[in-house]
TORMI-695647 format. One record per residue (C-alpha): residue number from 1; residue in one letter; chain; x, y, z. Coordinates in nm, 4 decimals. Example, Ala and Ser with C-alpha at 12.3 -4.5 7.8 and 13.67 -1.06 7.14 Angstrom:
<pts>
<pt><seq>1</seq><type>A</type><mol>A</mol><east>1.2300</east><north>-0.4500</north><up>0.7800</up></pt>
<pt><seq>2</seq><type>S</type><mol>A</mol><east>1.3670</east><north>-0.1060</north><up>0.7140</up></pt>
</pts>
This chain:
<pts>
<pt><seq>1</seq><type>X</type><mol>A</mol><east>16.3602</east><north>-13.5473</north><up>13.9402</up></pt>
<pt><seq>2</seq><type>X</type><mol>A</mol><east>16.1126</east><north>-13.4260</north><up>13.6406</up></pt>
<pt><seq>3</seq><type>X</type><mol>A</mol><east>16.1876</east><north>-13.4365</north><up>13.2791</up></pt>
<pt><seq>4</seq><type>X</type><mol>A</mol><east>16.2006</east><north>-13.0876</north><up>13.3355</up></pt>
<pt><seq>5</seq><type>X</type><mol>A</mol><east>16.4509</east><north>-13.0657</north><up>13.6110</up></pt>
<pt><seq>6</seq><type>X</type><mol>A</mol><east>16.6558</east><north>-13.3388</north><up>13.4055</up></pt>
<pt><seq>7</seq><type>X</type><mol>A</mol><east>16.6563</east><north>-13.1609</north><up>13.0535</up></pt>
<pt><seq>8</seq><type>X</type><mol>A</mol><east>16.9950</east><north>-12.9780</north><up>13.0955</up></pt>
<pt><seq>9</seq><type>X</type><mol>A</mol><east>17.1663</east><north>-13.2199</north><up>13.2275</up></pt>
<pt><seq>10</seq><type>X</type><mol>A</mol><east>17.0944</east><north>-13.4418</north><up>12.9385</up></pt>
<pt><seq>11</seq><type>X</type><mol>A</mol><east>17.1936</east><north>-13.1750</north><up>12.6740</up></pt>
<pt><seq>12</seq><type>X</type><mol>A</mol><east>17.5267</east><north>-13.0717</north><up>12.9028</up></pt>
<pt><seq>13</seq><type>X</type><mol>A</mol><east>17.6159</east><north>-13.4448</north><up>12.8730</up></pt>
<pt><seq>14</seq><type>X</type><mol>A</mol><east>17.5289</east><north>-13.5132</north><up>12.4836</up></pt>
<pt><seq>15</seq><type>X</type><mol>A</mol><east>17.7323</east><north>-13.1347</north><up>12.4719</up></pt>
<pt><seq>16</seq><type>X</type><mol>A</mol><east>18.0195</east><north>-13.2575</north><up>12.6074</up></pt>
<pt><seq>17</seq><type>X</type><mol>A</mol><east>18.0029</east><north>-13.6238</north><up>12.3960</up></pt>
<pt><seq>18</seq><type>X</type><mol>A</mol><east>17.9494</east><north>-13.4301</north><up>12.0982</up></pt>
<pt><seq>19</seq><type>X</type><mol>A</mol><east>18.2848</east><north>-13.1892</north><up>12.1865</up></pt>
<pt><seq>20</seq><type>X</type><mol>A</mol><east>18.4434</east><north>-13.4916</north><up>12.2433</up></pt>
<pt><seq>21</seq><type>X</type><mol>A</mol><east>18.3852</east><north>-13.7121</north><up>11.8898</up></pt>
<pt><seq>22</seq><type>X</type><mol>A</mol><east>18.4800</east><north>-13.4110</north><up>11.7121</up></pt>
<pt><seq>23</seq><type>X</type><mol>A</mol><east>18.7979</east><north>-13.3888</north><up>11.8421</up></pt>
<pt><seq>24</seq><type>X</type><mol>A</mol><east>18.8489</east><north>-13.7480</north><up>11.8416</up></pt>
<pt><seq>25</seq><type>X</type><mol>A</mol><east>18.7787</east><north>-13.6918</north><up>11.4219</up></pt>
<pt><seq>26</seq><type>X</type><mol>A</mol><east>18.9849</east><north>-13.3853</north><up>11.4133</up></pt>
<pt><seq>27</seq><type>X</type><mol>A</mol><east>19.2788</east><north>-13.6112</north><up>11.5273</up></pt>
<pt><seq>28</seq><type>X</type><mol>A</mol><east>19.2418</east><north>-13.8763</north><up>11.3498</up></pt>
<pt><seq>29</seq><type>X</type><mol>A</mol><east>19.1959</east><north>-13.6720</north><up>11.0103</up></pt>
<pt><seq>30</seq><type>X</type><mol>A</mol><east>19.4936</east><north>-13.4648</north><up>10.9891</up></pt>
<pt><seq>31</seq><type>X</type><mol>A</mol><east>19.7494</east><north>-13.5280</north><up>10.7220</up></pt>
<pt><seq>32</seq><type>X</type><mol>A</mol><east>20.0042</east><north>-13.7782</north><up>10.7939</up></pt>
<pt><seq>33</seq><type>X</type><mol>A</mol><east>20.2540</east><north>-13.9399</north><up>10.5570</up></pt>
<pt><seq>34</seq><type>X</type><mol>A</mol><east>20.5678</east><north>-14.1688</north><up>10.6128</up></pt>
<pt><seq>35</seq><type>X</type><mol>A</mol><east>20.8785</east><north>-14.1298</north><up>10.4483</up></pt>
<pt><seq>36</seq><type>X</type><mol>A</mol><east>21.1858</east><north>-14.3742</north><up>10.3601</up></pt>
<pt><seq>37</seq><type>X</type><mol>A</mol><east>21.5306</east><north>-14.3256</north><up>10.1652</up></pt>
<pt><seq>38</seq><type>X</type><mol>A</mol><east>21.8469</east><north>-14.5257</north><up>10.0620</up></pt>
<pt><seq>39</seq><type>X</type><mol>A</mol><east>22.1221</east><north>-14.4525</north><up>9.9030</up></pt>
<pt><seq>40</seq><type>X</type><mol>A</mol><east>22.1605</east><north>-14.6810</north><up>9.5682</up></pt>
<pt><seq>41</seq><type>X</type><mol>A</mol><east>22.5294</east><north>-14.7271</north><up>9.4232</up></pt>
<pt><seq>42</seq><type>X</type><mol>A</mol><east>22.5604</east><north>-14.8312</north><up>9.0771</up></pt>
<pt><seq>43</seq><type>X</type><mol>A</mol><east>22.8131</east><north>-15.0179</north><up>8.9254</up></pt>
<pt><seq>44</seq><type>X</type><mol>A</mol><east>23.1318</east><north>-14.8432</north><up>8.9351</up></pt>
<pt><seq>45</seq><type>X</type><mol>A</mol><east>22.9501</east><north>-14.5895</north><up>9.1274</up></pt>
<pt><seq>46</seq><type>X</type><mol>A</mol><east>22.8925</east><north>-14.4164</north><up>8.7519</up></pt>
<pt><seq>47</seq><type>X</type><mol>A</mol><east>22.5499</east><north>-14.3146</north><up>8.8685</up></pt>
<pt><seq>48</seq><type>X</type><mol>A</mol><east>22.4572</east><north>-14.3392</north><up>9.1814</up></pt>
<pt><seq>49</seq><type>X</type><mol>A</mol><east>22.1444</east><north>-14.2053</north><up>9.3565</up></pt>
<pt><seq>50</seq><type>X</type><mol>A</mol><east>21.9403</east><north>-14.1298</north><up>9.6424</up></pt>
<pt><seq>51</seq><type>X</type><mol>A</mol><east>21.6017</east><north>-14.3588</north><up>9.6479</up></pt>
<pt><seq>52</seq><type>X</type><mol>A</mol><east>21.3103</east><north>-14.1903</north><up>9.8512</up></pt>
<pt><seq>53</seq><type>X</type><mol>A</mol><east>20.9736</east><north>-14.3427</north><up>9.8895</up></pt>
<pt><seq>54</seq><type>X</type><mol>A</mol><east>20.6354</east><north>-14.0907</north><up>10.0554</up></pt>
<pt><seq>55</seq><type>X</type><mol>A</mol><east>20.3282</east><north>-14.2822</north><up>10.1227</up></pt>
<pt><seq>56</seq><type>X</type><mol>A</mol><east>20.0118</east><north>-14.0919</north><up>10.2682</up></pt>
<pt><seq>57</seq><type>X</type><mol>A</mol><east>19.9460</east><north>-14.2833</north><up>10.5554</up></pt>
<pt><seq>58</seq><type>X</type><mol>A</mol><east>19.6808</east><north>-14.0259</north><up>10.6525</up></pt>
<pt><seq>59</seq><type>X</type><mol>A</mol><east>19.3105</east><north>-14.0181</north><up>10.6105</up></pt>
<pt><seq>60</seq><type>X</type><mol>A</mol><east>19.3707</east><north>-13.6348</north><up>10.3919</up></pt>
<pt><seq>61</seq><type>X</type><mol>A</mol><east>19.5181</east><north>-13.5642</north><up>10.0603</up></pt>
<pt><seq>62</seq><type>X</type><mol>A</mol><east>19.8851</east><north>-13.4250</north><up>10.0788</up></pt>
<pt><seq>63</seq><type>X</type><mol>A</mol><east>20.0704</east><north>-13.2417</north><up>9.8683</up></pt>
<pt><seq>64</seq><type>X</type><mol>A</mol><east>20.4628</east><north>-13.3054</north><up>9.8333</up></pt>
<pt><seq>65</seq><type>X</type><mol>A</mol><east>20.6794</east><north>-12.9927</north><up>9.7789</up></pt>
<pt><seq>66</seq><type>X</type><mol>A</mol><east>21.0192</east><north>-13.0799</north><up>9.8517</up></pt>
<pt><seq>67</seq><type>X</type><mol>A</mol><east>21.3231</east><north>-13.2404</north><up>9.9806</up></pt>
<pt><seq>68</seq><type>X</type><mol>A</mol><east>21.5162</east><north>-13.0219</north><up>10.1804</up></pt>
<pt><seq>69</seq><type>X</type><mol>A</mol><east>21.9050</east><north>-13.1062</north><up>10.2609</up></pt>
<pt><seq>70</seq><type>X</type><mol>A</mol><east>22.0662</east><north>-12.9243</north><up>10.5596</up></pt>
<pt><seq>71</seq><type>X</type><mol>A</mol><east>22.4035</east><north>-12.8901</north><up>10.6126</up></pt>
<pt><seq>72</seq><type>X</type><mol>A</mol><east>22.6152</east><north>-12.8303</north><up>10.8890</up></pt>
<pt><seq>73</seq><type>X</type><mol>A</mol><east>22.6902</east><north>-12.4456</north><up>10.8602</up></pt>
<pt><seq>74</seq><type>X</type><mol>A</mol><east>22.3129</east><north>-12.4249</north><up>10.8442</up></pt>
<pt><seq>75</seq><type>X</type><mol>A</mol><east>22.2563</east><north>-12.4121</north><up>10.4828</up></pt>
<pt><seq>76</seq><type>X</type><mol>A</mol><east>21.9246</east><north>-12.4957</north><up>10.3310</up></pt>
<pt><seq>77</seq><type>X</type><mol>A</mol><east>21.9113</east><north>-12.7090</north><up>9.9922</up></pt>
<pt><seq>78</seq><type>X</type><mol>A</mol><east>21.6066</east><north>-12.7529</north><up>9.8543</up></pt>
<pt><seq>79</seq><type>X</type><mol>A</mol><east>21.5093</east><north>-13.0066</north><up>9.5357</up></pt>
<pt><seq>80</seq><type>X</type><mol>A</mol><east>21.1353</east><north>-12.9511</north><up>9.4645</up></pt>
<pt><seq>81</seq><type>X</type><mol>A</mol><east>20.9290</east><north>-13.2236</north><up>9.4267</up></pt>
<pt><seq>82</seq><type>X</type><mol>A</mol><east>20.7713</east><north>-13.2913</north><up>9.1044</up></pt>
<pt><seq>83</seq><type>X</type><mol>A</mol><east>20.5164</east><north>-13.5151</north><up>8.9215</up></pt>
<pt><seq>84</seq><type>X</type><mol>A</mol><east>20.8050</east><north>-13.5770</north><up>8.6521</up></pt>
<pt><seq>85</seq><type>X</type><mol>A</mol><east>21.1739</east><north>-13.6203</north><up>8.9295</up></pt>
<pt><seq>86</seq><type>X</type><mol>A</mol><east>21.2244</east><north>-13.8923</north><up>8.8120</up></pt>
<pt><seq>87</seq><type>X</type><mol>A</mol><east>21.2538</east><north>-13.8418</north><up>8.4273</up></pt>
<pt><seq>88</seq><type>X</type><mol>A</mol><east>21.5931</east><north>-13.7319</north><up>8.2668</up></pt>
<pt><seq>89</seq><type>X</type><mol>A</mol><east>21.7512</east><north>-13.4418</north><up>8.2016</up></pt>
<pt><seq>90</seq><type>X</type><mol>A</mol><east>21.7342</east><north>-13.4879</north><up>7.8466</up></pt>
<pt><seq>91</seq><type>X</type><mol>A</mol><east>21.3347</east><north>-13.5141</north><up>7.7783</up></pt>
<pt><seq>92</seq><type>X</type><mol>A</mol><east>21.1818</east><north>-13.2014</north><up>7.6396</up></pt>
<pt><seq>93</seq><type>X</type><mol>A</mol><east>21.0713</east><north>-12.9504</north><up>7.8665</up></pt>
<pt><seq>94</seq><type>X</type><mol>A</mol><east>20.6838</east><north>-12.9472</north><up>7.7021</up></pt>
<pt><seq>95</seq><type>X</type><mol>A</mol><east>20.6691</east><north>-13.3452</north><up>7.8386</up></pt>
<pt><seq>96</seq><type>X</type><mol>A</mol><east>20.7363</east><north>-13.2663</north><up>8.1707</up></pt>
<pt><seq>97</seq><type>X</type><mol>A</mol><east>20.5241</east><north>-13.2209</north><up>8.4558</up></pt>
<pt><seq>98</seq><type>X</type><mol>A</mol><east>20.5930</east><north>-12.9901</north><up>8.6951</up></pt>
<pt><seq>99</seq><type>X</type><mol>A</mol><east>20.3167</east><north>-12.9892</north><up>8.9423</up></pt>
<pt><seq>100</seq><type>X</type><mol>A</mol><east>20.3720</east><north>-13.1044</north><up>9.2537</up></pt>
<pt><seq>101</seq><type>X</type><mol>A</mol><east>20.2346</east><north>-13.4968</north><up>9.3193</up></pt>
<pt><seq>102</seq><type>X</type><mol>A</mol><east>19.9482</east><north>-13.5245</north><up>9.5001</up></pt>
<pt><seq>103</seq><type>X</type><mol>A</mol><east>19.8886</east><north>-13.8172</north><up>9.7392</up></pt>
<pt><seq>104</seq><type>X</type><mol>A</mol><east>19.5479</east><north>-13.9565</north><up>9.8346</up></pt>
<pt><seq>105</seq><type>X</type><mol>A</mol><east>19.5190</east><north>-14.2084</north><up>10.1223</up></pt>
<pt><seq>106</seq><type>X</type><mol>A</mol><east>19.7515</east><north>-14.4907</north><up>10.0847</up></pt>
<pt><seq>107</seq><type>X</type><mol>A</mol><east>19.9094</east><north>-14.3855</north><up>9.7733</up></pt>
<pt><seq>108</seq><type>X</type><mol>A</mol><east>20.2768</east><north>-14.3648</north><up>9.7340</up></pt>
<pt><seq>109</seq><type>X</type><mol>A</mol><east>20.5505</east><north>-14.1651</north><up>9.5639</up></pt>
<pt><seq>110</seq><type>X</type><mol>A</mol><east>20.8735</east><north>-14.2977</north><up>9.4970</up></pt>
<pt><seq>111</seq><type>X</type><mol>A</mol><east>21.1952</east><north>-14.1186</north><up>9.3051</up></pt>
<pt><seq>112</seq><type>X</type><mol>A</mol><east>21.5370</east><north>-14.1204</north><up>9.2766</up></pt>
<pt><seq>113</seq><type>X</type><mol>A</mol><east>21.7587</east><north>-13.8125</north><up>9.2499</up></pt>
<pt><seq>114</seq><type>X</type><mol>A</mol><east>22.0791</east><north>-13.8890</north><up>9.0661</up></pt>
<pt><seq>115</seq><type>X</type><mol>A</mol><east>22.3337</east><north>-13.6732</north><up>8.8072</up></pt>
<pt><seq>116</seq><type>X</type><mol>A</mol><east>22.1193</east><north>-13.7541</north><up>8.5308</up></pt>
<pt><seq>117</seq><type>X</type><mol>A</mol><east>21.8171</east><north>-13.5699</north><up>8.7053</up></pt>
<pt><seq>118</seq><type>X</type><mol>A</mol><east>21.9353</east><north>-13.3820</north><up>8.9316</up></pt>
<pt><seq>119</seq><type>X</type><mol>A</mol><east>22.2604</east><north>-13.1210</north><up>9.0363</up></pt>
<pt><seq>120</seq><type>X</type><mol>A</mol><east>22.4184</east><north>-13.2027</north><up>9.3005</up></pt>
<pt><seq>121</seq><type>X</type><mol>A</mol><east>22.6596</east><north>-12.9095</north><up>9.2511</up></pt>
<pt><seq>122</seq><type>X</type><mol>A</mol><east>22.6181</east><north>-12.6198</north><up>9.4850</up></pt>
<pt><seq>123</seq><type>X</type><mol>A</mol><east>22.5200</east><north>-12.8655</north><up>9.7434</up></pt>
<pt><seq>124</seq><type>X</type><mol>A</mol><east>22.7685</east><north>-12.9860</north><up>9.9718</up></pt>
<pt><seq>125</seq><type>X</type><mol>A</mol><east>22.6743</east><north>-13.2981</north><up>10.0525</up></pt>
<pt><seq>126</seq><type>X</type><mol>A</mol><east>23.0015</east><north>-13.4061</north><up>10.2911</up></pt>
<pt><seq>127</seq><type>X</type><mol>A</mol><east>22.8397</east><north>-13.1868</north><up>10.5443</up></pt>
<pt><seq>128</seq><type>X</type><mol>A</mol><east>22.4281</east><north>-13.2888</north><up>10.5767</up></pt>
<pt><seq>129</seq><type>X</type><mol>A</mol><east>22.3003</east><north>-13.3454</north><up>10.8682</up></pt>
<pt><seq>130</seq><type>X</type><mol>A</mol><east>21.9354</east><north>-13.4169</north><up>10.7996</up></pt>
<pt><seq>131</seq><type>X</type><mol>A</mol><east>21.7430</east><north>-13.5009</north><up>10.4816</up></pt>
<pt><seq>132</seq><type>X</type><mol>A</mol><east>21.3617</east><north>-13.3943</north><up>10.4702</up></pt>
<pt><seq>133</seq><type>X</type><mol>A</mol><east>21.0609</east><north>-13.4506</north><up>10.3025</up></pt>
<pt><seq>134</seq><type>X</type><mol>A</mol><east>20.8615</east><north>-13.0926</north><up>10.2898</up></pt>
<pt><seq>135</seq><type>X</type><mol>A</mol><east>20.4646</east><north>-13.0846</north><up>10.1805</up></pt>
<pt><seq>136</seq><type>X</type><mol>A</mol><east>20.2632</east><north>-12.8213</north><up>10.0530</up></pt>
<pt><seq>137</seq><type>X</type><mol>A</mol><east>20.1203</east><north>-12.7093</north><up>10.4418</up></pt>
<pt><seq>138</seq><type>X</type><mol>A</mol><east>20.4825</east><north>-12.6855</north><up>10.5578</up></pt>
<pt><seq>139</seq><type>X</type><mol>A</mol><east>20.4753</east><north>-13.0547</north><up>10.7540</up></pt>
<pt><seq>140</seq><type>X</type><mol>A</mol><east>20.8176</east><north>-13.1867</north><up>10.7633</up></pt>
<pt><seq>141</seq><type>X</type><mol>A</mol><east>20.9108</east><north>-13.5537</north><up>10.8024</up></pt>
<pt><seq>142</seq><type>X</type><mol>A</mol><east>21.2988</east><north>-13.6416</north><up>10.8237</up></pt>
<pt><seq>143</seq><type>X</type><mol>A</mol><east>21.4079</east><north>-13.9404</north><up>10.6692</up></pt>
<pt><seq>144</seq><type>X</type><mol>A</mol><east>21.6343</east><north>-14.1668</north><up>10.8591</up></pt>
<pt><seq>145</seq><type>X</type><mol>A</mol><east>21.9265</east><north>-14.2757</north><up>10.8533</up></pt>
<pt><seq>146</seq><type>X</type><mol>A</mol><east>21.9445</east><north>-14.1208</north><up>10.4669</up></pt>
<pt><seq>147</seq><type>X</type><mol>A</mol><east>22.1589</east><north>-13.8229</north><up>10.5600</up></pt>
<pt><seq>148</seq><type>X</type><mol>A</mol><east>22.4428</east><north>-14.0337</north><up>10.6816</up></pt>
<pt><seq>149</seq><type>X</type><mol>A</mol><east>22.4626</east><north>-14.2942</north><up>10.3679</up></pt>
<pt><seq>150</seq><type>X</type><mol>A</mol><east>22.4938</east><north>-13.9603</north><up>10.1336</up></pt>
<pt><seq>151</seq><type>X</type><mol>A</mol><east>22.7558</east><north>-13.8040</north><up>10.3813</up></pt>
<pt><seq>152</seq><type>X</type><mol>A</mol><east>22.9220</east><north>-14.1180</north><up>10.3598</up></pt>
<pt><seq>153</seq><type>X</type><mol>A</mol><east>22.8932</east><north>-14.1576</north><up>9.9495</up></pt>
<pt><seq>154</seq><type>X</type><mol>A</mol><east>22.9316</east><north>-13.7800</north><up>9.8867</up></pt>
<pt><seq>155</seq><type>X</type><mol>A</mol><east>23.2472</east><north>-13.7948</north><up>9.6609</up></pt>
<pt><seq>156</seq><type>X</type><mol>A</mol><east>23.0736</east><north>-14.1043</north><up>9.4445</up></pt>
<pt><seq>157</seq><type>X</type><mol>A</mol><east>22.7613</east><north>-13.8270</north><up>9.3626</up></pt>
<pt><seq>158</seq><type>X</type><mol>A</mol><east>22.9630</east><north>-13.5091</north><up>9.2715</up></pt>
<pt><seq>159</seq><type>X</type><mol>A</mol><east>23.2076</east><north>-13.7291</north><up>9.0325</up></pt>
<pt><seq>160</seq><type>X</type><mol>A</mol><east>22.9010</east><north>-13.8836</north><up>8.8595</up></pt>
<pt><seq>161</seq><type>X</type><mol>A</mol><east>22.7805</east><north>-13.4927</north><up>8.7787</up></pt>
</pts>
């Protein structure tokens, strides 16, 4: 076989190799984080909290949005996600952030929603079935195990707000 005769096989088989890294690197570089939540009781249960930690354990930058509580009847509860969750309801409106955090790879995000950031109130909590962390593209990543421990600590949250 000539150079000539061989020519298109060699570019069909770099073709294919080529087709084949790039979506080998389109795998690999889509945004991924993990997520992981507790519930934290306080002493006396005066104010206890939900403890969530996001780390980008992608190769992208993600954007966190929200955490999203469902509930049995199929209601929707959203907290959104902000650079400034975990500061208290009493500091001045002008010193909080309210942009959304932005993760780069391997950075993490940690809060804690409790009554003295957050209301609880038109939530009802005996009922959740699944707690979720929401980013910016819509990706959705449940956190384990979280939506039990509040179902189970419900009443200790709503007397605290």
């Amino acid at each position: 076989m000539s150079m000539k005769e061989a020519l298109p096989y060699i570019s069909i088989c770099i073709s294919v190799a080529s087709l084949c890294i790039a979506f080998y690197v389109m795998f690999r570089d889509r945004t991924r984080f993990d997520v992981s939540g507790s519930y934290r009781e306080s002493f006396a249960n005066i104010v206890d909290g939900i403890y969530v930690k996001i780390v980008n354990s992608g190769r992208r930058p993600i954007t966190l949005y929200s955490l999203i509580f469902t509930c049995q009847d199929g209601k929707v509860h959203k907290f959104r996600i902000t650079n400034s969750i975990g500061q208290r309801e009493g500091s001045p409106f002008e010193n909080r952030d309210l942009g959304h955090p932005c993760l780069s790879e391997s950075q993490c995000f940690e809060f804690m929603l409790d009554s003295t950031n957050s209301d609880f109130g038109d939530c009802n909590l005996e009922s959740v079935v699944s707690i979720n962390v929401e980013s910016s593209t819509g990706a959705s990543k449940k956190i384990k195990g979280l939506a039990k421990e509040v179902k189970k600590n419900a009443h200790h949250l709503k007397s605290s707000t």
